[in-house]
MIDOSE-1310 file (N, C-alpha, C; in nm, 2 decimals, decimal comma, always signed):
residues 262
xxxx	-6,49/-14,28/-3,42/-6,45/-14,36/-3,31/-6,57/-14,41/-3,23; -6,58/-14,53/-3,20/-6,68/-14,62/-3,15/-6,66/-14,60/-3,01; -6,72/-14,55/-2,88/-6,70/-14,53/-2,74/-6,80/-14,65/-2,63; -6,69/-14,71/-2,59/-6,79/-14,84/-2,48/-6,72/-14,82/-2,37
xxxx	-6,80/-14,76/-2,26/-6,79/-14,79/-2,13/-6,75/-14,97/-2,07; -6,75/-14,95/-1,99/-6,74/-15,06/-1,92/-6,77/-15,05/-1,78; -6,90/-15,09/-1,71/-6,92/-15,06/-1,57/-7,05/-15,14/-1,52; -7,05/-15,14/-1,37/-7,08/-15,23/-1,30/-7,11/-15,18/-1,16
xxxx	-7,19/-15,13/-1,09/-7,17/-15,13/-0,95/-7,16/-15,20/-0,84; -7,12/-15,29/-0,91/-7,07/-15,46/-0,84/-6,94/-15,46/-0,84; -6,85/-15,47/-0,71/-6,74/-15,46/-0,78/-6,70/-15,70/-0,79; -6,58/-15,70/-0,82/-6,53/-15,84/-0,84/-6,61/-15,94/-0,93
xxxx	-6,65/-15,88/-1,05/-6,72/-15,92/-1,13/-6,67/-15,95/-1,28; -6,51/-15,88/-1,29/-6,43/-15,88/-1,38/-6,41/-15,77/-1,45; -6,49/-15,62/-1,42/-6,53/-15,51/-1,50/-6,37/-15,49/-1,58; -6,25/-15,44/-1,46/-6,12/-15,45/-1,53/-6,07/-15,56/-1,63
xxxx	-6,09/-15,65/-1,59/-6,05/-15,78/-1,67/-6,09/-15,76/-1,80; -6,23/-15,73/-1,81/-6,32/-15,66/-1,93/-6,29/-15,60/-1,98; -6,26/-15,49/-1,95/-6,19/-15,35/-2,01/-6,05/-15,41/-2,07; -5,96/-15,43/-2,02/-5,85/-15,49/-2,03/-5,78/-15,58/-2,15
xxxx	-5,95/-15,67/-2,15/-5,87/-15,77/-2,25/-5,96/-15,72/-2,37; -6,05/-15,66/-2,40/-6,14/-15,62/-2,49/-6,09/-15,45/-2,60; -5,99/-15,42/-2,48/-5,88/-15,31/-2,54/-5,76/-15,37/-2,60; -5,72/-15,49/-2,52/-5,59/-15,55/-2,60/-5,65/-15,62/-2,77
xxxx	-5,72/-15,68/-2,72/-5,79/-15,82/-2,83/-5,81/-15,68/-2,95; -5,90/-15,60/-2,93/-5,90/-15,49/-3,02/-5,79/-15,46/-3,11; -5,72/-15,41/-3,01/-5,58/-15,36/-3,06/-5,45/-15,42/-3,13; -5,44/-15,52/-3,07/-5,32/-15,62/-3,11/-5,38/-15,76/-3,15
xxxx	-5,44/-15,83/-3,17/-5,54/-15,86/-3,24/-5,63/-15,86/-3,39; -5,70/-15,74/-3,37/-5,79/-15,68/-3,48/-5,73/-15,60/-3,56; -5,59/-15,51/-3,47/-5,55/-15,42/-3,57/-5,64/-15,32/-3,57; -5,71/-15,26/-3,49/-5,76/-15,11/-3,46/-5,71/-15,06/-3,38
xxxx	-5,74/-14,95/-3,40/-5,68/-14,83/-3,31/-5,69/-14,79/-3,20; -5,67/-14,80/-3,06/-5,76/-14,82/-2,95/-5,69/-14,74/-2,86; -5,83/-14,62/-2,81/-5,79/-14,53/-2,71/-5,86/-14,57/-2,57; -5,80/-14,59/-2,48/-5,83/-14,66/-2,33/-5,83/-14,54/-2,24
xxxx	-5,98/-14,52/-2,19/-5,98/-14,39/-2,05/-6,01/-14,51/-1,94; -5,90/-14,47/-1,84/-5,96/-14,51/-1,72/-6,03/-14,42/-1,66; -6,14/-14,42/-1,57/-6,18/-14,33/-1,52/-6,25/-14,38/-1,41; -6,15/-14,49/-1,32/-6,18/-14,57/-1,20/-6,09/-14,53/-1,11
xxxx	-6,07/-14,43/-1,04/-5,98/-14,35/-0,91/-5,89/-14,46/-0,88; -5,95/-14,61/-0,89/-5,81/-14,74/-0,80/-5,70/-14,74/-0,97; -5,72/-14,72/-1,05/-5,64/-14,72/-1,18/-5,60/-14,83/-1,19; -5,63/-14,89/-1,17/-5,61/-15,06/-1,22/-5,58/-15,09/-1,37
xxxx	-5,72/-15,05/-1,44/-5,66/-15,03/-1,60/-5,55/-14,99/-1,65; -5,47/-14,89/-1,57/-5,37/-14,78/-1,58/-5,25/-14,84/-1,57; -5,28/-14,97/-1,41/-5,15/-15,04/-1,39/-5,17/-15,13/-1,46; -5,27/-15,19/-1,54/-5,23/-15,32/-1,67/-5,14/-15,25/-1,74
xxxx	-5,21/-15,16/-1,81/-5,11/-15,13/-1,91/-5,00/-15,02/-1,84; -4,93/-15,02/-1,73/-4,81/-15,02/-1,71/-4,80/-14,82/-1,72; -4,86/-14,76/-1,68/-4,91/-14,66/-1,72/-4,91/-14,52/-1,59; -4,99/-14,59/-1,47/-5,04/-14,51/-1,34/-4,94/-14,46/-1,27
xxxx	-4,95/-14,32/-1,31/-4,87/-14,23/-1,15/-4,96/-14,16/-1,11; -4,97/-14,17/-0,97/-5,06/-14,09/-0,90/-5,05/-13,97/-0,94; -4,93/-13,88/-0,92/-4,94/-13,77/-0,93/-4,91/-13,71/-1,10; -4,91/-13,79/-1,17/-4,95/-13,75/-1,33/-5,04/-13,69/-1,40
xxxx	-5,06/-13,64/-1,52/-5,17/-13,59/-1,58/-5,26/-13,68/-1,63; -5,34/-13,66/-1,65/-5,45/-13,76/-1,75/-5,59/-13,77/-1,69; -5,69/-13,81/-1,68/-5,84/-13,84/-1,70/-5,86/-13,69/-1,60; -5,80/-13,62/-1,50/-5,85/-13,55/-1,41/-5,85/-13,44/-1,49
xxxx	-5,72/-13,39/-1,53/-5,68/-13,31/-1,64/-5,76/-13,29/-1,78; -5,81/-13,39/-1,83/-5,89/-13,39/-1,96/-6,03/-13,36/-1,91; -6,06/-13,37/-1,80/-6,22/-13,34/-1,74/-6,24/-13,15/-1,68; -6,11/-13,11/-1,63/-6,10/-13,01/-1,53/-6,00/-12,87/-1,61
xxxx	-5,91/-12,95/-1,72/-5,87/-12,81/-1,72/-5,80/-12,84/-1,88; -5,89/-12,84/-1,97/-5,87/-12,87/-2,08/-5,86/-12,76/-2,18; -5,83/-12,73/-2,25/-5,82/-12,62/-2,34/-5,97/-12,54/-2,37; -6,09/-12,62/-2,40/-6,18/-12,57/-2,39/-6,29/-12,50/-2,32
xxxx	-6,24/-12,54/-2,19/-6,25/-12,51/-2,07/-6,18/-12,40/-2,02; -6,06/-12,36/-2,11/-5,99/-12,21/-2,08/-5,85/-12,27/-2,00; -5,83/-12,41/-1,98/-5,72/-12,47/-1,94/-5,60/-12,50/-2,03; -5,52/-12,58/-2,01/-5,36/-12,56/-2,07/-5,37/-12,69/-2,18
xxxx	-5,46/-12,78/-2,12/-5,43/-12,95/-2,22/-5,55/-12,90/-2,34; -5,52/-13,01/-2,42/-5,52/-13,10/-2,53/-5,58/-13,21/-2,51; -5,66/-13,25/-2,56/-5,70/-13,40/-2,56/-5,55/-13,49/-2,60; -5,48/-13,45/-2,70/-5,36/-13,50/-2,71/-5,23/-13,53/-2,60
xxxx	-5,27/-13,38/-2,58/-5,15/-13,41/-2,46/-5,14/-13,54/-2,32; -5,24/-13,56/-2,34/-5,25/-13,66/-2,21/-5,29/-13,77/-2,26; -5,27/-13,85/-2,34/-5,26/-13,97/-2,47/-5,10/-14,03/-2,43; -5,08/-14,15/-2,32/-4,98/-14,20/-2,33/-4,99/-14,33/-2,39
xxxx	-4,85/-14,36/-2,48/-4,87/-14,47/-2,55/-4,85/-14,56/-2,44; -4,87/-14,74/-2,49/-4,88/-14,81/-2,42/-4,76/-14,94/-2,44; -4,72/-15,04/-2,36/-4,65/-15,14/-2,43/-4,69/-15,18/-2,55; -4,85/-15,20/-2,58/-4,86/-15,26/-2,72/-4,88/-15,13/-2,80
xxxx	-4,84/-15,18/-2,93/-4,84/-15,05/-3,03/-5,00/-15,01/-3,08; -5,08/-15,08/-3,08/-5,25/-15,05/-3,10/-5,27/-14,97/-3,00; -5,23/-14,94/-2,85/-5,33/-14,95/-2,78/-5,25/-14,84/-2,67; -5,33/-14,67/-2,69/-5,30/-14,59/-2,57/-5,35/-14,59/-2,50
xxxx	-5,38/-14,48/-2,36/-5,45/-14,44/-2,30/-5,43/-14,32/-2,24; -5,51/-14,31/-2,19/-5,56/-14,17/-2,06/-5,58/-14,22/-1,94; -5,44/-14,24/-1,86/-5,47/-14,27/-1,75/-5,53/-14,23/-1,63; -5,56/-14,31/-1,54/-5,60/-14,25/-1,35/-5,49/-14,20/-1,28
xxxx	-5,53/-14,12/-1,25/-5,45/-14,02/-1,13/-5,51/-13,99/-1,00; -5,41/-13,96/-0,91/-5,47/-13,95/-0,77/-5,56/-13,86/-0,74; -5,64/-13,77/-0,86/-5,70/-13,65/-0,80/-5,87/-13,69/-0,89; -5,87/-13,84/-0,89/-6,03/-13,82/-0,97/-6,13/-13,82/-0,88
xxxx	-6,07/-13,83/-0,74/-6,21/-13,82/-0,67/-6,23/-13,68/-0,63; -6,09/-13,59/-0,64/-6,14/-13,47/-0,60/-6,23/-13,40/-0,75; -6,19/-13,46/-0,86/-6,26/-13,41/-0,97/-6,40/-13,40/-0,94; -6,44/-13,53/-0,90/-6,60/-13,57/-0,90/-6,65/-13,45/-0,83
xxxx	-6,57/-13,42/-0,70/-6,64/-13,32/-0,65/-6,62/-13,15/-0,69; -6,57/-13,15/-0,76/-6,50/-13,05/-0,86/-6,65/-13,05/-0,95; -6,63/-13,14/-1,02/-6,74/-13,10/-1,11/-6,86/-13,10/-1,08; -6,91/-13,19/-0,97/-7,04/-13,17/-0,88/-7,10/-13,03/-0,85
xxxx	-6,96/-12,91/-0,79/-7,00/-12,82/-0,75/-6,98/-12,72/-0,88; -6,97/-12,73/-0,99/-6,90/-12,64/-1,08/-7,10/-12,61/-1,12; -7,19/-12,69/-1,13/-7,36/-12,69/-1,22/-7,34/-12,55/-1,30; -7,23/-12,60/-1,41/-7,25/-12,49/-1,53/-7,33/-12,65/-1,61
xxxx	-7,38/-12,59/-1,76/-7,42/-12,64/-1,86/-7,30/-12,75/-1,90; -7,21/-12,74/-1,92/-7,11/-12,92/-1,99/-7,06/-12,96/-1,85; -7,09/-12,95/-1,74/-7,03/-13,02/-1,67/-7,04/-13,15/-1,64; -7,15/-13,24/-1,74/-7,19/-13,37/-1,79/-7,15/-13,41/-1,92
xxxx	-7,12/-13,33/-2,00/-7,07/-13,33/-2,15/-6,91/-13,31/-2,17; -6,87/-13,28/-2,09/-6,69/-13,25/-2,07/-6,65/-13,28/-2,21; -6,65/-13,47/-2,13/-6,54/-13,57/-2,20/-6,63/-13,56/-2,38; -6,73/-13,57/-2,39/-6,73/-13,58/-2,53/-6,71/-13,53/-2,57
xxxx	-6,72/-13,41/-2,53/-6,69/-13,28/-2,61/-6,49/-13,26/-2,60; -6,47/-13,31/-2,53/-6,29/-13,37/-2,56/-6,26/-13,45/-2,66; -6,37/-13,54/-2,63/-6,26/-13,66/-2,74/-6,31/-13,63/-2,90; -6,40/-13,56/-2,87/-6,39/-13,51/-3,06/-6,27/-13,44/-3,09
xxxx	-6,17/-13,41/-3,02/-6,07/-13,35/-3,12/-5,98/-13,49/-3,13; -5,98/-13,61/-3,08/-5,91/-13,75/-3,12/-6,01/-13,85/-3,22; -6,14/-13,84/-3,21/-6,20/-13,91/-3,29/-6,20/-13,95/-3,42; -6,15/-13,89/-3,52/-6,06/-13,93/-3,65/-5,91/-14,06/-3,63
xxxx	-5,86/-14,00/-3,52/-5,70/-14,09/-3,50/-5,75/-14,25/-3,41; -5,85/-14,24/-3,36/-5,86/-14,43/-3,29/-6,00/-14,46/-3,35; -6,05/-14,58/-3,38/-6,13/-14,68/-3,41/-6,20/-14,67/-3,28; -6,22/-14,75/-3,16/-6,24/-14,75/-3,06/-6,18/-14,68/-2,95
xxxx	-6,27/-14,63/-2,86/-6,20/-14,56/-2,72/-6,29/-14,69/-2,58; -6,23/-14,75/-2,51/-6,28/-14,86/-2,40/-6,27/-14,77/-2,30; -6,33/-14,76/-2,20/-6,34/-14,69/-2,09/-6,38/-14,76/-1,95; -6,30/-14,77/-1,89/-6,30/-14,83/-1,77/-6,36/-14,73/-1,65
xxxx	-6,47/-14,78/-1,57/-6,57/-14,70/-1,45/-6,53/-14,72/-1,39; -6,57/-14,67/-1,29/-6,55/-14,66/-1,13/-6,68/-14,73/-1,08; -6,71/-14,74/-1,00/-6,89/-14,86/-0,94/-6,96/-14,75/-0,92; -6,91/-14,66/-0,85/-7,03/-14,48/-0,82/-7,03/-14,45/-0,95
xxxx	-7,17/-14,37/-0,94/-7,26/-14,31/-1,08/-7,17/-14,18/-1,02; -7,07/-14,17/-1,03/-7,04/-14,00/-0,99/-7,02/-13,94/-1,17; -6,99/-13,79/-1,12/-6,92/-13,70/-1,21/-6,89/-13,77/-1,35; -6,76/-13,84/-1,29/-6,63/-13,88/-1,39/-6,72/-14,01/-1,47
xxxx	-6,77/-14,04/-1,40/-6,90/-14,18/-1,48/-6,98/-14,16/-1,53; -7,02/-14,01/-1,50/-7,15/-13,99/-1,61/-7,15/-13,92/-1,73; -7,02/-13,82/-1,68/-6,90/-13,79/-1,87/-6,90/-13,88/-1,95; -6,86/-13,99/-1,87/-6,80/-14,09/-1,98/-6,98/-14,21/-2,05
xxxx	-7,08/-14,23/-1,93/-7,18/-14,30/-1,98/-7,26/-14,19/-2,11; -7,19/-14,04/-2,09/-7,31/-13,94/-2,19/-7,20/-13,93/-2,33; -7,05/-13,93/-2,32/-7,01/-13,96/-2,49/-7,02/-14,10/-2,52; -7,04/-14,20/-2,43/-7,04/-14,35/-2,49/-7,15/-14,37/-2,61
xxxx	-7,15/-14,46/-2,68/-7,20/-14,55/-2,78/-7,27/-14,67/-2,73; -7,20/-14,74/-2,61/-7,26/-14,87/-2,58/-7,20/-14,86/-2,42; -7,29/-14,92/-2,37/-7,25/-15,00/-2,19/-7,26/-15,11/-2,18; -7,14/-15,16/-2,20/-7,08/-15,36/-2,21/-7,13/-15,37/-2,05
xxxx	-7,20/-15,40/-1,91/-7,22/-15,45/-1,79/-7,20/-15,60/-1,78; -7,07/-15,62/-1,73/-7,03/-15,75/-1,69/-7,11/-15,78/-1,53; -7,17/-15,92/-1,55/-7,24/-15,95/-1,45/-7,22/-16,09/-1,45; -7,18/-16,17/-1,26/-7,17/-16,31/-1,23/-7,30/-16,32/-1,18
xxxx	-7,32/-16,42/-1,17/-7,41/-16,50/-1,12/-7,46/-16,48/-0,98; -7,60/-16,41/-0,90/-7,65/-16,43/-0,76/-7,69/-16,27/-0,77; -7,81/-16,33/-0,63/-7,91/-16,23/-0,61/-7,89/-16,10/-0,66; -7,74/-16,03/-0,58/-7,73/-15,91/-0,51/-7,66/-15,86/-0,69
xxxx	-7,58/-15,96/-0,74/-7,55/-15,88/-0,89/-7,64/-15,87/-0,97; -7,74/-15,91/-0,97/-7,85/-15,94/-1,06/-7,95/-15,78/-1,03; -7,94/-15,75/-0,90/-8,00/-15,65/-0,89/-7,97/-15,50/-0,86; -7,83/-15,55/-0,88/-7,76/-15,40/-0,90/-7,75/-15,38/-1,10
xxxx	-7,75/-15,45/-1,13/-7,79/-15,47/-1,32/-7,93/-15,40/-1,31; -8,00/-15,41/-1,26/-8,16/-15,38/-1,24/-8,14/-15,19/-1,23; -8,07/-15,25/-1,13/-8,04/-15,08/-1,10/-7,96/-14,97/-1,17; -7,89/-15,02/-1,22/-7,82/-14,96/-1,34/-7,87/-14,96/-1,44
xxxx	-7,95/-15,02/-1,49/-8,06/-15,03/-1,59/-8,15/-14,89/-1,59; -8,20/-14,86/-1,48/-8,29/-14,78/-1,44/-8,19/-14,60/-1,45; -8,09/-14,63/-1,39/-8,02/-14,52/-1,39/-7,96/-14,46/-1,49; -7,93/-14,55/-1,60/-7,87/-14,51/-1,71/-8,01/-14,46/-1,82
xxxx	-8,15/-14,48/-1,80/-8,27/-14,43/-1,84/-8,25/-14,29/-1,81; -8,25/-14,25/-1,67/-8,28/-14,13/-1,67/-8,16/-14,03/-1,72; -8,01/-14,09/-1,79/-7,98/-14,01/-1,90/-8,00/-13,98/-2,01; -8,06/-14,08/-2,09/-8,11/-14,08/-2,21/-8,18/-13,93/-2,23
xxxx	-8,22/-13,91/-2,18/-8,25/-13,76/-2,22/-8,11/-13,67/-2,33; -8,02/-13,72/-2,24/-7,90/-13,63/-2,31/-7,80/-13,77/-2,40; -7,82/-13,86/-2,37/-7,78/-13,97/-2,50/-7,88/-14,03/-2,51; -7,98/-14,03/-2,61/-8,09/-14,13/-2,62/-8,07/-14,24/-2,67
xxxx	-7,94/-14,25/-2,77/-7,94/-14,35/-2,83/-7,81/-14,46/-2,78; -7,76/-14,45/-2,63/-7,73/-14,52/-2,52/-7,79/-14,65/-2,52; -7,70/-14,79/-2,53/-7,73/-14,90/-2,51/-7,68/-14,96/-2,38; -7,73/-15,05/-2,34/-7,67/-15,16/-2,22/-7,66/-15,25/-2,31
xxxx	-7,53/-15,37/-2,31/-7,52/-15,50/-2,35/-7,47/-15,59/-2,24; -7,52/-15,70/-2,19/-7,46/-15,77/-2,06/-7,38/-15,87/-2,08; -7,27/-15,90/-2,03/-7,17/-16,00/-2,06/-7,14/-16,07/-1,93; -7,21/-16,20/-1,95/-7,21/-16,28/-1,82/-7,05/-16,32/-1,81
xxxx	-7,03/-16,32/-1,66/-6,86/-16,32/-1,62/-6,88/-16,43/-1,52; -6,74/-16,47/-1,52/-6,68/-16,56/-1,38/-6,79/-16,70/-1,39; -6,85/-16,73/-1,49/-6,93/-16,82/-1,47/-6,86/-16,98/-1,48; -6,96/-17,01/-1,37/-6,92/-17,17/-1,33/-7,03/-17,25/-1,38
xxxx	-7,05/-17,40/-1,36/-7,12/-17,48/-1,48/-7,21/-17,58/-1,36; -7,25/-17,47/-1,32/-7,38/-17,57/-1,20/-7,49/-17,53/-1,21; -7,60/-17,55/-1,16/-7,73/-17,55/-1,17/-7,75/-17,44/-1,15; -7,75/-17,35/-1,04/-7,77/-17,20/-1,05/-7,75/-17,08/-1,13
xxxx	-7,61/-17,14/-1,21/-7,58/-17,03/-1,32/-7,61/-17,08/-1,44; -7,69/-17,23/-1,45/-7,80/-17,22/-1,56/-7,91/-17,18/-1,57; -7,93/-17,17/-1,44/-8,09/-17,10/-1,44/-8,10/-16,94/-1,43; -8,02/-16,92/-1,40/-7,96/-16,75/-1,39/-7,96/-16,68/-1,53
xxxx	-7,85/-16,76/-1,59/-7,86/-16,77/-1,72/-7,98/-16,77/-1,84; -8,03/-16,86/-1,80/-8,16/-16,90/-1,90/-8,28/-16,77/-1,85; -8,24/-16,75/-1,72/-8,37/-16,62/-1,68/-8,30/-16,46/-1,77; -8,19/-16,46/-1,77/-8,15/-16,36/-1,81/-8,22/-16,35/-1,97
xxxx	-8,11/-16,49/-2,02/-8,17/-16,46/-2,17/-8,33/-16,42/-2,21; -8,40/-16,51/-2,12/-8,55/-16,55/-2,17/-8,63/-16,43/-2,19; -8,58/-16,38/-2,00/-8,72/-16,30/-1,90/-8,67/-16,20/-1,89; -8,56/-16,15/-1,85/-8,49/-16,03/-1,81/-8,53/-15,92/-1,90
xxxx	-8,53/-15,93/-2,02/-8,55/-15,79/-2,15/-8,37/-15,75/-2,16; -8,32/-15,76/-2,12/-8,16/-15,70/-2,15/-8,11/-15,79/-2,27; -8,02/-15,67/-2,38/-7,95/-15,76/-2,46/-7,81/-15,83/-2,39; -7,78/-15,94/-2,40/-7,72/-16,03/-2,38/-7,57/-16,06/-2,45
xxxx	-7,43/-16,05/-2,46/-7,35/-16,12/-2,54/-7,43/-16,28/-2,51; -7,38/-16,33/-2,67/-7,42/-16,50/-2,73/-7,32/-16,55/-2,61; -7,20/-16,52/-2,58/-7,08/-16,53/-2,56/-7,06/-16,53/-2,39; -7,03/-16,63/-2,32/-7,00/-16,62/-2,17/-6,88/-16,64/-2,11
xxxx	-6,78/-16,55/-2,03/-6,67/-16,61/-1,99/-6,69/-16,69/-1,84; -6,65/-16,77/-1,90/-6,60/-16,87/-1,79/-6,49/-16,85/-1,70; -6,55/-16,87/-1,53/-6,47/-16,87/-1,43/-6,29/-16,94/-1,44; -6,19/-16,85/-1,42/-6,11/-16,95/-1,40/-6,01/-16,87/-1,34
xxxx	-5,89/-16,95/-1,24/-5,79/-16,90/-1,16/-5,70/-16,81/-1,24; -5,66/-16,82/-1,39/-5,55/-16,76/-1,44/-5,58/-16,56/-1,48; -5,72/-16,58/-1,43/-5,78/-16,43/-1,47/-5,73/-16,36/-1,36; -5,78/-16,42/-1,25/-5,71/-16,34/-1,11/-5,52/-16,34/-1,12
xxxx	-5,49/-16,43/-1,15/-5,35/-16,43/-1,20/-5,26/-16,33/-1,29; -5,38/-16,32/-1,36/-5,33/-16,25/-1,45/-5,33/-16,04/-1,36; -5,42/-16,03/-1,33/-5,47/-15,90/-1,25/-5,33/-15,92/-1,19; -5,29/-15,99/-1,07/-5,20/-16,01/-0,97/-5,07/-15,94/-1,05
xxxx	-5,05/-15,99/-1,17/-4,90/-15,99/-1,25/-4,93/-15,84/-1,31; -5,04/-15,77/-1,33/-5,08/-15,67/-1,42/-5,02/-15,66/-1,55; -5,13/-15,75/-1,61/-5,11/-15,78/-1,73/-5,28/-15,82/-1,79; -5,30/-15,78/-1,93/-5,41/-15,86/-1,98/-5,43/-15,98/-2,01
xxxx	-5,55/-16,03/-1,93/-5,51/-16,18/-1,95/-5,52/-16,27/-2,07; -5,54/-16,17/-2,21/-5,47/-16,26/-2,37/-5,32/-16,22/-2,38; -5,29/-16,16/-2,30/-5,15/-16,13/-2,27/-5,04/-16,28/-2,14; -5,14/-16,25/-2,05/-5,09/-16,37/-1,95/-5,10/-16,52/-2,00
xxxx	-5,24/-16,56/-2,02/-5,23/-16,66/-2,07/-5,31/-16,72/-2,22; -5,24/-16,69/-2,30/-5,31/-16,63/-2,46/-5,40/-16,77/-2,49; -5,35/-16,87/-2,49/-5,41/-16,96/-2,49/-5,57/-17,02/-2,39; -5,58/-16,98/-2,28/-5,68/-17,00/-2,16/-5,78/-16,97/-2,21
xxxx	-5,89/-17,05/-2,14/-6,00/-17,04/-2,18/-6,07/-16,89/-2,13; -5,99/-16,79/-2,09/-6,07/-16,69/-2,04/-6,07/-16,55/-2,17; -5,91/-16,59/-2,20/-5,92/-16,55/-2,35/-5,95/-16,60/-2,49; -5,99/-16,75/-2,45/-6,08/-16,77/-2,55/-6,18/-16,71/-2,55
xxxx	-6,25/-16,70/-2,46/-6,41/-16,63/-2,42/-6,37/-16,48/-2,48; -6,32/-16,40/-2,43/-6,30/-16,27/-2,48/-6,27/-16,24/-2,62; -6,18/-16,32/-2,65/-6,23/-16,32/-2,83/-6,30/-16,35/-2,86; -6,38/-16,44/-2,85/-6,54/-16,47/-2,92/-6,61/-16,35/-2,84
xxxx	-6,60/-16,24/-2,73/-6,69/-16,18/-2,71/-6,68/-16,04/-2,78; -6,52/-16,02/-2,85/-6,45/-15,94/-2,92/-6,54/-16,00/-3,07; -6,52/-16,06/-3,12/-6,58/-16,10/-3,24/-6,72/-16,05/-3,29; -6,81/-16,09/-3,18/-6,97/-16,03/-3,13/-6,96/-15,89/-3,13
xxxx	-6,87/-15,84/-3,07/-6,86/-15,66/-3,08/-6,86/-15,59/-3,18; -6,73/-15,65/-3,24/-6,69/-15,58/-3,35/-6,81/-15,64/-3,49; -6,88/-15,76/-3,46/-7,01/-15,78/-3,55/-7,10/-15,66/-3,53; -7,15/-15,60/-3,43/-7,25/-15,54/-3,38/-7,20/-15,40/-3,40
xxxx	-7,08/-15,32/-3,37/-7,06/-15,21/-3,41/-7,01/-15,20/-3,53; -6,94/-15,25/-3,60/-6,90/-15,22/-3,75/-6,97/-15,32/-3,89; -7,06/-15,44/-3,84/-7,16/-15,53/-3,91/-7,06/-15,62/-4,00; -6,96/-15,65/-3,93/-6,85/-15,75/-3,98/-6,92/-15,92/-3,94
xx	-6,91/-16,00/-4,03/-6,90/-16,11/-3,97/-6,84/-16,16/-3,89; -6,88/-16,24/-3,77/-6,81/-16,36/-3,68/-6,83/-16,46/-3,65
């Protein structure tokens, strides 16, 4: 099982939208197997896929009181399916913020390693696991950046996002100690077609040093539309050019983690 974060300390940048249509497109789509952790306390992810009760089991549960842990769950047990048949998850519940601080105070040895050490008892049953963040480097974000494989960072255009990418950059180094072989890949979002976000653009690719998706989604109303209705938006509007973009940035993925053509 292939594990990609998705996060951003920027929030309104599309990180959900991200997560979202990059778990559908996978799933129903590709025909992989696809396990979806939210692990953003607003559960947004949770309410696309039709999923979020506050007071439910799932991501808080898999972090805090898991079988291995001397607790009651299962990485299984808290695996709810979803409307589409590819594609479950492990939803957000109302107690991940008390988690973060849960595990903050706990400074035993896995209280950084939790989750990976969870999802190896699912890793045979899904292809990919997508994981949706929260914008704080907390607890619940740093489980998930130390079992990941890759960090997709969706980023628009201007000063203040450009330099929270900078900063994330910097922070996700000082894990590598415990995943060394931890990537960032950056997927420019919400982009509009004027002078600034070509030169934004062009600095990224050139100067920046970050690997880059080929691939850019373009700004457009039906994406926010689609959030509003909670739904993914190759689901809302299959045809739009926002899920055009995400399949071609699904195509690039699935080239880069499994060496498939696209």
């Amino acid at each position: 099982m292939k594990i990609i974060a998705v996060m951003s300390p920027k929030g309104g940048i599309g990180k959900t939208t991200t997560s979202d249509s990059l778990a559908y497109i996978l799933g129903e789509e590709y025909k992989k197997k696809v396990l979806v952790l939210d692990g953003d306390p607003q559960g947004d992810t949770s309410k696309t896929f039709g999923v979020y009760e506050p007071d439910g089991i799932g991501m808080s549960e898999l972090l805090e009181k898991h079988e291995s842990l001397g607790g009651t769950y299962r990485t299984g047990d808290l695996i709810r399916p979803t409307q589409y048949d590819h594609v479950d998850i492990i939803p957000a519940n109302g107690y991940l913020m008390k988690t973060d601080m849960n595990l903050l105070l706990k400074e035993d040895e896995n209280q950084v390693t939790r989750l990976r050490d969870a999802l190896r008892e699912v890793g045979n049953a899904y292809d990919y696991c997508i994981c949706d963040c929260g914008r704080l480097l907390d607890m619940v974000v740093i489980n998930i950046i130390l079992a990941s494989d890759l960090i997709i960072a969706p980023v628009k255009v201007g000063g203040f996002e450009i330099g929270a990418l900078q900063n994330l950059d910097e922070q996700i180094e000082d894990l590598k100690d415990i995943n060394p072989d931890l990537r960032i890949k950056v997927l420019m979002t919400m982009r509009q077609k004027n002078k600034t976000s070509i030169e934004v653009e062009q600095w990224l690719r050139k100067e920046s040093g970050f690997d880059m998706f080929g691939t850019v989604i373009r700004r457009s109303i039906v994406a926010e539309k689609a959030t509003t209705a909670m739904l993914p938006v190759p689901v809302f509007a299959k045809k739009g050019i926002v899920s055009q973009d995400y399949r071609a940035a699904v195509a690039e993925l699935v080239c880069e983690m499994e060496g498939e053509p696209w």
